[in-house]
Structures are given as C-alpha cells and as structure tokens.
ZAMARBA-237246 format. One record per atom (N, C-alpha, C): residue number from 0; atom name; z, y, x. Coordinates in Angstrom, 1 decimal, padded with zeros to 4 digits. Each point is the difference from the previous one (the first is absolute). Layout:
# residues N
k  a  c3  c2  c1
NUM  CA  Z  Y  X
...
//
This chain:
# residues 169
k  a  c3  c2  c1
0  N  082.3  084.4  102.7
0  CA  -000.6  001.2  000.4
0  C  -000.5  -000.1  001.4
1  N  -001.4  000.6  000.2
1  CA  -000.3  000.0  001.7
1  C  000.5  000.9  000.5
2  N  000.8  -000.2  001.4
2  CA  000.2  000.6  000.7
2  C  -001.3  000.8  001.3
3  N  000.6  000.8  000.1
3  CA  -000.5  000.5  001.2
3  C  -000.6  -000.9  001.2
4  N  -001.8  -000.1  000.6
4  CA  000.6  -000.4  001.4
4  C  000.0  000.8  001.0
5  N  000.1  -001.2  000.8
5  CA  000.8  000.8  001.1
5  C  -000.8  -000.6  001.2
6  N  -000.6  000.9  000.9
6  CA  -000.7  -000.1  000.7
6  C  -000.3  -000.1  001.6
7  N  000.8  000.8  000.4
7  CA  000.6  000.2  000.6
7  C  001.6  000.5  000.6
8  N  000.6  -000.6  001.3
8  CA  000.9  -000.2  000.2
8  C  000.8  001.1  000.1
9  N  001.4  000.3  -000.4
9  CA  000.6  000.9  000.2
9  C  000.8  000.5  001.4
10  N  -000.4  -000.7  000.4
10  CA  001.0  -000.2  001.4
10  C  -001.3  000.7  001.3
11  N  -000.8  -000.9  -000.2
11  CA  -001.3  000.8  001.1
11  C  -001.1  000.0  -000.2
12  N  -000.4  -000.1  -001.3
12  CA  -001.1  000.5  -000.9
12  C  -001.2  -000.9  000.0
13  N  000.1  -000.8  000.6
13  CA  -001.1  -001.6  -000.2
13  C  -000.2  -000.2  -000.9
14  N  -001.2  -000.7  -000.3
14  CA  -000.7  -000.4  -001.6
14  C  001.0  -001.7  -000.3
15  N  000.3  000.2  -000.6
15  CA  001.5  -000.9  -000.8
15  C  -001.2  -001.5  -000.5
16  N  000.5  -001.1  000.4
16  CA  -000.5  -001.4  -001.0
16  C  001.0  -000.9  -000.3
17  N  -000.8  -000.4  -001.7
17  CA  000.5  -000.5  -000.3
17  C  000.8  -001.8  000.2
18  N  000.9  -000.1  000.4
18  CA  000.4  -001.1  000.5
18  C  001.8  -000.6  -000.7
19  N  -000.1  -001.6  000.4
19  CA  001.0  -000.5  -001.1
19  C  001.5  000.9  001.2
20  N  000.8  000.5  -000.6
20  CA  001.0  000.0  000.4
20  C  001.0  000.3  -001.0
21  N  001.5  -000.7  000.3
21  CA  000.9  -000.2  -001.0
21  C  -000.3  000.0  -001.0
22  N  -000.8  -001.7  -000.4
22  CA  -000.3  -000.2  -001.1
22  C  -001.0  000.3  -000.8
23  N  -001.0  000.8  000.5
23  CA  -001.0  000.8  -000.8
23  C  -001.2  000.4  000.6
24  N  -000.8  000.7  -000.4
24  CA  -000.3  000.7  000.7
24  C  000.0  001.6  000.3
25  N  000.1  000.5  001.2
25  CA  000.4  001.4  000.4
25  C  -001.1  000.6  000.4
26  N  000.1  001.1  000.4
26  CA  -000.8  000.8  000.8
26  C  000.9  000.3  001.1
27  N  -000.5  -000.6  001.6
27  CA  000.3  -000.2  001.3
27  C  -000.6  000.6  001.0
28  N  000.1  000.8  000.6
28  CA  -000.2  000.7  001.5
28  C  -000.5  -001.3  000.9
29  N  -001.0  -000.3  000.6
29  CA  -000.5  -001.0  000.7
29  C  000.2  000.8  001.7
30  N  000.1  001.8  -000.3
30  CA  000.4  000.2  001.5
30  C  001.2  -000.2  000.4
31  N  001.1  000.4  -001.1
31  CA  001.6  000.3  000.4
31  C  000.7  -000.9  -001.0
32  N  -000.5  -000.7  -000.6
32  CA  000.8  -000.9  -001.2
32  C  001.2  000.0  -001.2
33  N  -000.5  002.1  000.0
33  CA  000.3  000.4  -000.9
33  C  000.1  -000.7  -001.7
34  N  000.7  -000.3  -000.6
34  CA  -000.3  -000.4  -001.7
34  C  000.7  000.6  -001.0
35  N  -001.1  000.3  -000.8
35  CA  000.0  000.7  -001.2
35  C  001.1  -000.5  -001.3
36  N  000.8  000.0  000.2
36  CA  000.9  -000.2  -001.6
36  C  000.4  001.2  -001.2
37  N  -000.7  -000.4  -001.2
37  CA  -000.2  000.8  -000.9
37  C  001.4  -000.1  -000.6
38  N  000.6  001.3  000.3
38  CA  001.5  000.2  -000.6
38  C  000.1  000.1  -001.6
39  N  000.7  -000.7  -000.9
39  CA  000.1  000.5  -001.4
39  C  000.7  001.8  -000.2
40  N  -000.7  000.2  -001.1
40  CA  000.6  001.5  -000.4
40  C  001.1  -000.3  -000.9
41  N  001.1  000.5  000.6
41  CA  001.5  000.0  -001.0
41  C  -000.3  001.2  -000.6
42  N  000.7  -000.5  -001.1
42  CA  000.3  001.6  -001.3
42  C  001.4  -000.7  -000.9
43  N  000.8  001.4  000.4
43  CA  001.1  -000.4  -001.3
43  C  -000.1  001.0  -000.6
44  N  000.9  -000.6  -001.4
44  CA  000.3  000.9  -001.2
44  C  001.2  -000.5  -000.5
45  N  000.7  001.4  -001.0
45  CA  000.7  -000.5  -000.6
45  C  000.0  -000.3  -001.6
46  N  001.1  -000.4  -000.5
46  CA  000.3  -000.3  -001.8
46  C  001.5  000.7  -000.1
47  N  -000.2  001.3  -000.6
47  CA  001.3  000.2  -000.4
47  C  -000.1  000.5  -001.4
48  N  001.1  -000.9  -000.4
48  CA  000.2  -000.2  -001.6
48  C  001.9  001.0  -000.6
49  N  -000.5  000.8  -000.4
49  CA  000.9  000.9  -000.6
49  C  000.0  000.5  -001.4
50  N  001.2  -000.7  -000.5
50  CA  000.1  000.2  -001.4
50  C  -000.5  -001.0  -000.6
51  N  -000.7  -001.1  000.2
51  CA  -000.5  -001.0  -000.2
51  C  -002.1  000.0  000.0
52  N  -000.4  001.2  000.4
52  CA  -001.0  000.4  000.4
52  C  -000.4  000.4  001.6
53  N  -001.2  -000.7  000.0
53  CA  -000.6  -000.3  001.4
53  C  -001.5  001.9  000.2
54  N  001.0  000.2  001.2
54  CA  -001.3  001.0  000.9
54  C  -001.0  -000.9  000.6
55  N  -000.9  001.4  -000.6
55  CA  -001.3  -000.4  000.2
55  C  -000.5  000.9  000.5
56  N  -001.2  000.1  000.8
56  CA  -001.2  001.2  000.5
56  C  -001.3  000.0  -000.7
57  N  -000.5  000.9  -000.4
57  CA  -001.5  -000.1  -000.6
57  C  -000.9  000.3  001.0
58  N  -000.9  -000.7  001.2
58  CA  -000.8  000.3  000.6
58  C  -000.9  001.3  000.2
59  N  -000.3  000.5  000.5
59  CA  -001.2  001.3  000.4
59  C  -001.0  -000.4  000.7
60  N  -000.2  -001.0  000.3
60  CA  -000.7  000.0  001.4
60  C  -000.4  -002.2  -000.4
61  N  -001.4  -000.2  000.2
61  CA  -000.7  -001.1  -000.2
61  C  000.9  -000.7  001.5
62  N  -000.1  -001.4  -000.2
62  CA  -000.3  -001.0  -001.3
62  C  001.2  000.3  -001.1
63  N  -000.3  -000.4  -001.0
63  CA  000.5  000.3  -001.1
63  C  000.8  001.1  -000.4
64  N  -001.1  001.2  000.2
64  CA  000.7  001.5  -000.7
64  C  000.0  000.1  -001.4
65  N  001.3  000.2  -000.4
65  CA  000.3  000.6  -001.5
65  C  000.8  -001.6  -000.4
66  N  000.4  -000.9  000.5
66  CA  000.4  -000.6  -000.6
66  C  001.6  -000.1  001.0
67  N  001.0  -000.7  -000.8
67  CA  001.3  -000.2  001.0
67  C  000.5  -001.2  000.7
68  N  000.8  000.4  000.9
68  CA  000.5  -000.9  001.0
68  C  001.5  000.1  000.6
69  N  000.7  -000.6  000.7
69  CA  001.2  -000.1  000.6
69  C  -000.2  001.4  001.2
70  N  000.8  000.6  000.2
70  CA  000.3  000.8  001.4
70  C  -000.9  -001.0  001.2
71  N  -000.6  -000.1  000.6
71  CA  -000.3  -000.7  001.4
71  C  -000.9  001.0  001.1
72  N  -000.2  -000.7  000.8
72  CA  -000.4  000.5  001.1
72  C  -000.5  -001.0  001.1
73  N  -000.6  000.5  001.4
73  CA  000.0  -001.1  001.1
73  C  001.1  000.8  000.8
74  N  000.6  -001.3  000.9
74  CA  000.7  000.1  000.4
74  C  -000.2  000.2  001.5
75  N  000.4  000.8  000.7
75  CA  -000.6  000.6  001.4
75  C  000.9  -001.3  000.9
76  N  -000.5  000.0  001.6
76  CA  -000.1  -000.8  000.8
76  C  001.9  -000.2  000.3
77  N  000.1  000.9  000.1
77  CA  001.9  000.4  000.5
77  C  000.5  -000.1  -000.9
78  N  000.0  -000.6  -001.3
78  CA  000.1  000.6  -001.2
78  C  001.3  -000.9  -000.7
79  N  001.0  000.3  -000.3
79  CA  000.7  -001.1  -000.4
79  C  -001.0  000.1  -001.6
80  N  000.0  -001.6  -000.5
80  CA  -000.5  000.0  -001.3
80  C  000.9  001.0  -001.4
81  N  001.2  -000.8  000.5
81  CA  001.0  000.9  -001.5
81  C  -000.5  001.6  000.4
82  N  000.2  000.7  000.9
82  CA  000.1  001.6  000.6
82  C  -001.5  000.5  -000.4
83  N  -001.3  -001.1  000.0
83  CA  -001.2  000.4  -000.4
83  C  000.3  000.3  -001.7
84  N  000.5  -001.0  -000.6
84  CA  -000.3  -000.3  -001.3
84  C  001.1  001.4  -000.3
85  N  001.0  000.3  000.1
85  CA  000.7  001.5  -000.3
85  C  -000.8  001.5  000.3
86  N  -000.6  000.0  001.1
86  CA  -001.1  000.8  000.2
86  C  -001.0  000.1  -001.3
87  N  -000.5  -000.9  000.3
87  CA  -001.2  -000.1  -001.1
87  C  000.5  000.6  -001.9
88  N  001.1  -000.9  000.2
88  CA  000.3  000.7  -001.2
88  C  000.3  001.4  -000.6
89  N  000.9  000.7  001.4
89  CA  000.2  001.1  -000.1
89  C  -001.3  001.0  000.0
90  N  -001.3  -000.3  001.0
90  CA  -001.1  000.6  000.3
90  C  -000.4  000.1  -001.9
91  N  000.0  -001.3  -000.3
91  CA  -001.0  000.0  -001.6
91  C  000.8  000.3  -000.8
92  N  001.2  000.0  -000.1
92  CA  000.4  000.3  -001.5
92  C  001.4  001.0  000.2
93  N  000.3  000.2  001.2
93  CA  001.4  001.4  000.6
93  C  000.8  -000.5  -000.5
94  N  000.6  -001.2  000.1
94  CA  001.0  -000.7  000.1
94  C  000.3  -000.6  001.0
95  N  001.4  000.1  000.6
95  CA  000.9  -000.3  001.0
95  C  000.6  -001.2  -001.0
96  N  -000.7  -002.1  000.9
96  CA  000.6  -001.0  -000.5
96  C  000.4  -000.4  001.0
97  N  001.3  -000.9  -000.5
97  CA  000.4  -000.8  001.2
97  C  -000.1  -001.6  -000.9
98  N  -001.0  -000.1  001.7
98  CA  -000.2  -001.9  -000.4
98  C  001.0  -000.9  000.0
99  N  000.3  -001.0  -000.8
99  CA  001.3  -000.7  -000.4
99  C  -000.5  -001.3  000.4
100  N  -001.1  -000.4  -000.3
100  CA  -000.2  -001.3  000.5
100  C  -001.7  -000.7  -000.1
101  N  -000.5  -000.8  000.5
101  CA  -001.3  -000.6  -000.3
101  C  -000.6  -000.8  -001.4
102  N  -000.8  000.6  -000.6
102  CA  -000.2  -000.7  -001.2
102  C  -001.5  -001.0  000.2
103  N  -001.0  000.2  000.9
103  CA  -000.4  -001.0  -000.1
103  C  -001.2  000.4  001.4
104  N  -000.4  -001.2  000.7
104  CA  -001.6  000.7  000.9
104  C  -001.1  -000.7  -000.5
105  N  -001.0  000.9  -000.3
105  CA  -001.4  -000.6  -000.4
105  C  -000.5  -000.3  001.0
106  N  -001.4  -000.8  000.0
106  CA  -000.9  -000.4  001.2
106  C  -001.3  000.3  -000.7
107  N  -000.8  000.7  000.7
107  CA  -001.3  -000.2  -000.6
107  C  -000.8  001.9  -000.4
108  N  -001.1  000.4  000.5
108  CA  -000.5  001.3  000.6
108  C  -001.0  -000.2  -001.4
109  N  000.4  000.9  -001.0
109  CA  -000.5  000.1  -001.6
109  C  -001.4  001.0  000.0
110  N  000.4  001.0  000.9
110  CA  -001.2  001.0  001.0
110  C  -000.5  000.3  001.4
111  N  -001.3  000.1  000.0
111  CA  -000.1  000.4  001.3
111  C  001.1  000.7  001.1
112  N  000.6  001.0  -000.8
112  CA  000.4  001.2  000.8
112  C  001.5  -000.2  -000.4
113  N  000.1  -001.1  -000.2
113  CA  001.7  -001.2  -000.4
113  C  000.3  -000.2  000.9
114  N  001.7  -000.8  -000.3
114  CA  000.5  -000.5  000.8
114  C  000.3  -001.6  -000.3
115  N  000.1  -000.8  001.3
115  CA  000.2  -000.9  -000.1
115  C  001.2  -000.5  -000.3
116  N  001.2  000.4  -000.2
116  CA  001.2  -000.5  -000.3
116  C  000.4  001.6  -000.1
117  N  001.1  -000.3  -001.5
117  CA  000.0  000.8  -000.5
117  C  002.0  -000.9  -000.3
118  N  000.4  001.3  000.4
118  CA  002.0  -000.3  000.0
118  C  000.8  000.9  -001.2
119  N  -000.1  -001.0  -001.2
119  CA  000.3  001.4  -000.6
119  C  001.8  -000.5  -000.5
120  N  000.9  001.2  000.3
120  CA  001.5  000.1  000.0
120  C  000.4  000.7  -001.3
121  N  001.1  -000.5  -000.4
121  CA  000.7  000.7  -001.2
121  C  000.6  001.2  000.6
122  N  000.2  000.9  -000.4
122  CA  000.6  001.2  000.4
122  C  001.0  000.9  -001.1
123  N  000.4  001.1  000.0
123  CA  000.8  000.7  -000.7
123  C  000.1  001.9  000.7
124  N  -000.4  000.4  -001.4
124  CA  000.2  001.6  000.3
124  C  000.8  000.3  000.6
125  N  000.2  001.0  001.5
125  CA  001.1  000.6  000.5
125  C  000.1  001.3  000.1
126  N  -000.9  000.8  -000.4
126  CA  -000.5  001.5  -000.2
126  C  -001.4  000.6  000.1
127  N  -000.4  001.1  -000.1
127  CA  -001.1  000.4  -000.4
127  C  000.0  000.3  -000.9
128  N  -001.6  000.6  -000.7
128  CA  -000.4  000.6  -001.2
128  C  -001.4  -001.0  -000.4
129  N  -000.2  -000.7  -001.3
129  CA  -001.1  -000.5  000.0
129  C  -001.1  000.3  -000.3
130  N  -001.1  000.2  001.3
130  CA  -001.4  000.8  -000.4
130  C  -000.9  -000.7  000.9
131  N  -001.5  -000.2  -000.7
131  CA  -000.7  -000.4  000.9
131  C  -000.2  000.5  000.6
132  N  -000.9  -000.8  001.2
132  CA  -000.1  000.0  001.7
132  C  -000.7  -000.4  000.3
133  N  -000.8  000.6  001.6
133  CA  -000.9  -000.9  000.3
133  C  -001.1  -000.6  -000.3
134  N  000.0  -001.3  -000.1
134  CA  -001.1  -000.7  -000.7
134  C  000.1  -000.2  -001.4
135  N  000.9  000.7  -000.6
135  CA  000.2  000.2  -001.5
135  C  -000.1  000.6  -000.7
136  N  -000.4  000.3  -001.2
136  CA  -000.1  001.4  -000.8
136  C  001.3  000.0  -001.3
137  N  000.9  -001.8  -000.4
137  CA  000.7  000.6  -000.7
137  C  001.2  -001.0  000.7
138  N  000.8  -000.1  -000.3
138  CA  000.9  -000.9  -000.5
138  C  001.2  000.2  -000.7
139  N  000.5  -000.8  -000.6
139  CA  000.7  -000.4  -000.7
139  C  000.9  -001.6  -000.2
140  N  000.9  -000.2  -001.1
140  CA  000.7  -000.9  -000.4
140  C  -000.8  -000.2  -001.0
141  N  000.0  -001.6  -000.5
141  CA  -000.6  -000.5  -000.8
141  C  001.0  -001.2  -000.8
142  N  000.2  -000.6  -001.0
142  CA  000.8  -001.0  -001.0
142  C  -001.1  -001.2  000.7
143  N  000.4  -001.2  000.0
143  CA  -000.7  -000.9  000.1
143  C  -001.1  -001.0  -001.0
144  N  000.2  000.5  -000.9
144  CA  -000.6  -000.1  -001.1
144  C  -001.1  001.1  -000.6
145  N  000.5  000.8  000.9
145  CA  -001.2  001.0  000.1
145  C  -000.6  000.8  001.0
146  N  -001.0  -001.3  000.9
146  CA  -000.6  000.4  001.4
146  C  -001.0  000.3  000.0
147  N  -000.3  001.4  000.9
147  CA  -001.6  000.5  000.0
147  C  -000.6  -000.9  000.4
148  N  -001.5  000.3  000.0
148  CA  -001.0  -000.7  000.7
148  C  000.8  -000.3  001.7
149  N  -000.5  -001.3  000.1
149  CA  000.4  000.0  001.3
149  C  -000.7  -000.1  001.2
150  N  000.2  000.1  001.2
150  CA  -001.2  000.0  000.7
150  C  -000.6  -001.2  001.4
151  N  001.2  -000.5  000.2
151  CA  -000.4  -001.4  000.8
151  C  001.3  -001.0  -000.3
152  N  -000.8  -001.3  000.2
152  CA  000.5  -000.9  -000.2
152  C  001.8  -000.1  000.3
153  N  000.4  000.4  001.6
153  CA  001.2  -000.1  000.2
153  C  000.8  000.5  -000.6
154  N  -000.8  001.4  -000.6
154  CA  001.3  000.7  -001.1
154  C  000.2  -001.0  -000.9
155  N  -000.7  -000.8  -000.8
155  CA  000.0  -000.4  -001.5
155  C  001.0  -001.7  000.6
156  N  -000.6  000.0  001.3
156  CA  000.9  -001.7  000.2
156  C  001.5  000.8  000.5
157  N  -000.1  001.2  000.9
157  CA  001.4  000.3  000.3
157  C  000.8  000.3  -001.4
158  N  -000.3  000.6  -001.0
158  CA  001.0  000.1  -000.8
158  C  000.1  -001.7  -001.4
159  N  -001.0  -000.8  000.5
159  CA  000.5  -001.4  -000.2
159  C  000.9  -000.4  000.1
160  N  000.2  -000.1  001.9
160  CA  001.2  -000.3  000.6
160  C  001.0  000.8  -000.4
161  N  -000.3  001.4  -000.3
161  CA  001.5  000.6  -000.9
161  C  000.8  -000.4  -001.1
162  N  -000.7  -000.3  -000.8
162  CA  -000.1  -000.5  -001.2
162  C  000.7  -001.6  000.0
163  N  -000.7  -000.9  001.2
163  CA  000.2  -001.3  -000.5
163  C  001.4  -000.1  001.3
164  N  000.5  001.3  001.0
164  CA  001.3  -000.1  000.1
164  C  000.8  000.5  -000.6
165  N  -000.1  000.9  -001.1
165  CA  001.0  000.7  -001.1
165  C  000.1  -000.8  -001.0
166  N  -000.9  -000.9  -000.1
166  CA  000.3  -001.2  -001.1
166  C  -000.1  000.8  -001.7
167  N  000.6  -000.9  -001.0
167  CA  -000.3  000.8  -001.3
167  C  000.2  000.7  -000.1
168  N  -000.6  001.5  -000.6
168  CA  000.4  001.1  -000.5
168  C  001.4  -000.3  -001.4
//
C-alpha cells in the first residue's frame, strides 16, 4: 500500500528530503533534522467461542460491508492492546469479554484504511446483552462448520489458528 508523503517537517515546517537514515530511506528536515518514521497501525480483536460456536460481526460500513468478521478495532495510542480488543467488542456486539489469552499477531495492511498488525486474543463472555454496534449491523454466534461469508483474511487465518490449537473435533 502507498503511503502518505510527507513533506514537510513536523517540528518547524521545512520542506522534508528524502535521505538514507536508519537504514532506508526517510524524509529528513535539512533545517532541524527532524525524521519522519511511519508508525504501524495496531488493531486488536477478539475470538470468543461459546458453546462451541464462534462470534461474529456482520460489517455495515466498506471495506467489506455485508460480509463477517471477528470483533476488532484500532487500538488508540495509550491503549493497552487486551483493554482495546474488550472495548471493541463490547462497542460491536454489547458484550462485556474478558481476554484470557493471545491467540495469534498477523503482519501485513489487507486495506488501505487497515492496520498493520493486527492482535487478535481469545476471550470469554462476562456480561452484557448481544446486539450489534457500531460498525456493525448484526452479530451473532456461528458453528464452525457453518461460517458466513467472511470478510478479511485475519479472520479466516485467526480462526485457523483456533482450530489447529483445539486440535480434532
């Protein structure tokens, strides 16, 4: 994906060139020697599997509206990752989860308006009522053997890794 450039400096507003620094090249302040590092966008989500069926969100909102995905979200600057990914879930589907543990991190920005690393945690219902939210129009629990359309890659590799740590049905 291209990124953004960047053109000027943030620090005292000088026209930015491009020069090698740590390893690459950056965009550099030649007045103040300001440099530009393009931070990745974190996003977590979770997988919670109850009853032997995995929650899902049905998208509202492109890229991929109408089709489903894991609870996620980006994860703000202050943000503990687990405390993002319970947020998010609560926001899309009105469930109160508590994260139990890490199930796996992707690498790699699927869309423009993606994230670059994506943390997604096993979790478990602790209260609420389930109704979509947010960036969602439905959700629900789904059998594994009978998964909606899905809608990015991480969902379909994160519940891989569910699958190939639960071992045979």
């Amino acid at each position: 994906m291209a990124e953004r450039t960047v053109r000027f400096c943030s620090a005292c507003g000088h026209p930015v060139e491009e020069k090698p620094a740590f390893g690459r090249l950056r965009p550099v302040c030649p007045a103040c020697g300001w440099i530009f590092f393009a931070d990745p966008k974190v996003a977590a989500g979770v997988l919670v599997v109850e009853d032997g069926r995995i929650l899902l969100v049905r998208r509202s909102i492109d890229p991929q509206q109408g089709r489903w995905s894991l609870p996620a979200g980006f994860v703000d600057a202050d943000e503990d990752p687990r405390r993002a990914a319970e947020r998010e879930a609560l926001e899309e589907t009105g469930l109160e989860v508590e994260v139990t543990e890490i199930l796996d991190v992707f690498a790699g920005r699927e869309h423009s308006a993606g994230a670059d690393l994506i943390l997604v945690f096993l979790a478990r219902p602790i209260g609420g009522r389930l109704r979509p939210g947010d960036d969602a129009d439905a959700a629900a629990y789904f059998r594994p053997d009978q998964l909606p359309d899905l809608a990015f890659e991480a969902t379909r590799r994160s519940l891989a890794a569910w699958r190939e740590r639960a071992g045979p049905a």
